[in-house]
N, C-alpha and C positions, 0 to 999 in steps of 0.2 A: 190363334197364331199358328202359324204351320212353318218351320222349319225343313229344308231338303239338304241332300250332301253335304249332311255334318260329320268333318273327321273324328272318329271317336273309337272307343276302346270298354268291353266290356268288361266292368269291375266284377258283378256279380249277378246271379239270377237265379229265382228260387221260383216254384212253382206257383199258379195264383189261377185258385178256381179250378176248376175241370180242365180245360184245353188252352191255358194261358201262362204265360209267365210277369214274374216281375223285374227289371233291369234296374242295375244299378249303373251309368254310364261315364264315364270323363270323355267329356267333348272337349274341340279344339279354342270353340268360342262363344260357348253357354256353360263351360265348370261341367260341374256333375249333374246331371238328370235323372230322375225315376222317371222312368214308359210301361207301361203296359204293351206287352207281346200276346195281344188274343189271337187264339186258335191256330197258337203257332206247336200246340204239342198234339192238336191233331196229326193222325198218320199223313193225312193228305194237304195240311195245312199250306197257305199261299205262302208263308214266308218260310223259307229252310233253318231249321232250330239250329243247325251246324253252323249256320253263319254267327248265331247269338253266343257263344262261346268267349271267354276271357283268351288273350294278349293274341288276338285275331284282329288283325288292323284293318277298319270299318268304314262305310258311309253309310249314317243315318239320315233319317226323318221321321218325324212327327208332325204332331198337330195337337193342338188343346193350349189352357193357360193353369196355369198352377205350380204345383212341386210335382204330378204326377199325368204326363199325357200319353197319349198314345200314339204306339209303333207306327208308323208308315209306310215305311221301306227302308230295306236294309240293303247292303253288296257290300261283298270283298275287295279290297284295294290293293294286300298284298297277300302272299301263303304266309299261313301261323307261324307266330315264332317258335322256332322248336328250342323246349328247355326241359330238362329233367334230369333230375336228384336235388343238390342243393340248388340248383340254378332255379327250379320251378319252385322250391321254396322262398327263395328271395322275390321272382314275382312275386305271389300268393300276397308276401306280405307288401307288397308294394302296393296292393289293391284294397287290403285292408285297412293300409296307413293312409291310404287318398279317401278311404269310404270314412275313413274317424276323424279322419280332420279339416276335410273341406264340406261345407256347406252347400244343399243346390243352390242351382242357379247364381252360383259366382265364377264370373269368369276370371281364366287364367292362362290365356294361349301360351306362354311361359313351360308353366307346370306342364301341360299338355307335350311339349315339345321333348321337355326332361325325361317326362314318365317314358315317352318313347324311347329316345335315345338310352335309356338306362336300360329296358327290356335287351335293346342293340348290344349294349355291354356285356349285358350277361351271357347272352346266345354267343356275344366273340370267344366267352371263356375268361375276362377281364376279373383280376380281384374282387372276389363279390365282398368281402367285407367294406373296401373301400369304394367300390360301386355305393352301395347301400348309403355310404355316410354322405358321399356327395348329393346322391338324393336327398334324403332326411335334411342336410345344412339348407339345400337352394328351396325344399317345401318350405321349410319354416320362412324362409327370407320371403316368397309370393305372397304369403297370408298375413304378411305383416309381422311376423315372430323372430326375425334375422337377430343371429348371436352374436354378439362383441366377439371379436375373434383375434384382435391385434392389440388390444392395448386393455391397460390393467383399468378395472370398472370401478377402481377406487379415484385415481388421481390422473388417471388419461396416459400414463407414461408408457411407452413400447412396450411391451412385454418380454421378457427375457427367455431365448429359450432351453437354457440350462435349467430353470425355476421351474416348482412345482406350484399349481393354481386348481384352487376350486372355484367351479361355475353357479356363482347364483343368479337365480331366476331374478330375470326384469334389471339384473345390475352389469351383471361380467364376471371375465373372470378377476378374484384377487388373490392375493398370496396363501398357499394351502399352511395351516395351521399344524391339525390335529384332525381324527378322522373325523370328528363331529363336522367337520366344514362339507361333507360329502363327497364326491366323486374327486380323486384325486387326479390332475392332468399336467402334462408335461407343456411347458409352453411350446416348445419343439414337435408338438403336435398337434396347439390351437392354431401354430400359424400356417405350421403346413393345410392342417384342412382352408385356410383365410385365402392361402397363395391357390389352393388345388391342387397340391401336389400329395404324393401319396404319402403319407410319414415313413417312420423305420416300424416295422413289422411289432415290435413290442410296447407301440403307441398306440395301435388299433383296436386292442381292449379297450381304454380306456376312454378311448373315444367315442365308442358304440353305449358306454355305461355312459357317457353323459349326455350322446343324444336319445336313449333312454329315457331320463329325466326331463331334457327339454319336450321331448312330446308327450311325456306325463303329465306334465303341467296344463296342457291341453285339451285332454282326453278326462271322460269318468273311467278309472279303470284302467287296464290294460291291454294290449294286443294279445291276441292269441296266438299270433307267430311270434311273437317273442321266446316261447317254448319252446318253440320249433327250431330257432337260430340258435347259433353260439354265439 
């Protein structure tokens, strides 16, 4: 199979062998790929190593069949998004959180479009905490994992948003008890995140702990940028 100008974005890359590397990819409509970059860490090597670089927006190709083929051609489509301090830490983890939760070779032209658009946000300057959760809600909806976000997961009735609700997994949210119930959440926070809109400022803790949980439940483990964030 050989694939040409695919739009994509590299996640990650680590050295492989002598004069090669390894890619972790999010394409626009193959999901995520591992490629091989041969003798691209030669000094004089045919393909420029600065083009393989994370939140550098790309056109790939390959060639091969598997979970692992190899590089073909690479070019720049646009100049790197310029991010740094927390901004380039919220990428980082945005790369991490697409390398932990999606599968190769599943496609998501969706996801692919967010991931961009969210890079866009952060570079505008845009609230990264609520950057971040809008990512996190619409990943989980692509892969099949979308959160009850408007009505109570016991008996279907609107949610109140004066009421506080804890999020259990695979149900929704229901009426917060006691802390045993886990992340405490203001309903005036699940539905702003449901509508898209940004909550009041003292909602966005709470929100971030419970999509914590929700891609806990999916992962072995944790993220590493998790440390990283507030």
């Amino acid at each position: 199979m050989r694939i040409e100008q695919q739009p994509a974005f590299v996640l990650h890359a680590r050295a492989y062998r002598e004069t090669s590397l390894l890619l972790e990819c999010l394409t626009r409509d193959h999901g995520r790929v591992g490629l091989v970059a041969r003798g691209v860490r030669r000094e004089r090597g045919r393909t420029p190593r600065a083009l393989l670089q994370p939140l550098l927006p790309i056109r790939l190709g390959w060639s091969g069949r598997g979970e692992l083929a190899t590089l073909t051609q690479v070019e720049a489509t646009a100049p790197g998004i310029g991010l740094a301090g927390d901004a380039l830490l919220c990428a980082l983890y945005l790369n991490e959180l697409v390398l932990r939760m999606t599968p190769r070779l599943d496609p998501h032209p969706h996801l692919f479009d967010d991931y961009a658009e969210t890079l866009v946000r952060l570079a505008r300057g845009e609230t990264q905490t609520w950057t971040l959760r809008r990512f996190e809600r619409d990943l989980l909806a692509h892969l099949g994992y979308a959160l009850v976000l408007d009505v109570d997961g016991d008996d279907g009735a609107p949610l109140d948003a004066e009421r506080d609700y804890a999020y259990r997994h695979e149900h929704g949210p229901v009426p917060w008890r006691d802390a045993r119930d886990g992340v405490r959440v203001r309903g005036a926070a699940l539905l702003a995140l449901a509508r898209d809109e940004m909550p009041a400022s003292e909602h966005l803790p709470s929100l971030r702990r419970l999509m914590r949980a929700a891609i806990a439940a999916h992962i072995d483990g944790e993220l590493r940028s998790w440390s990283m964030l507030v």
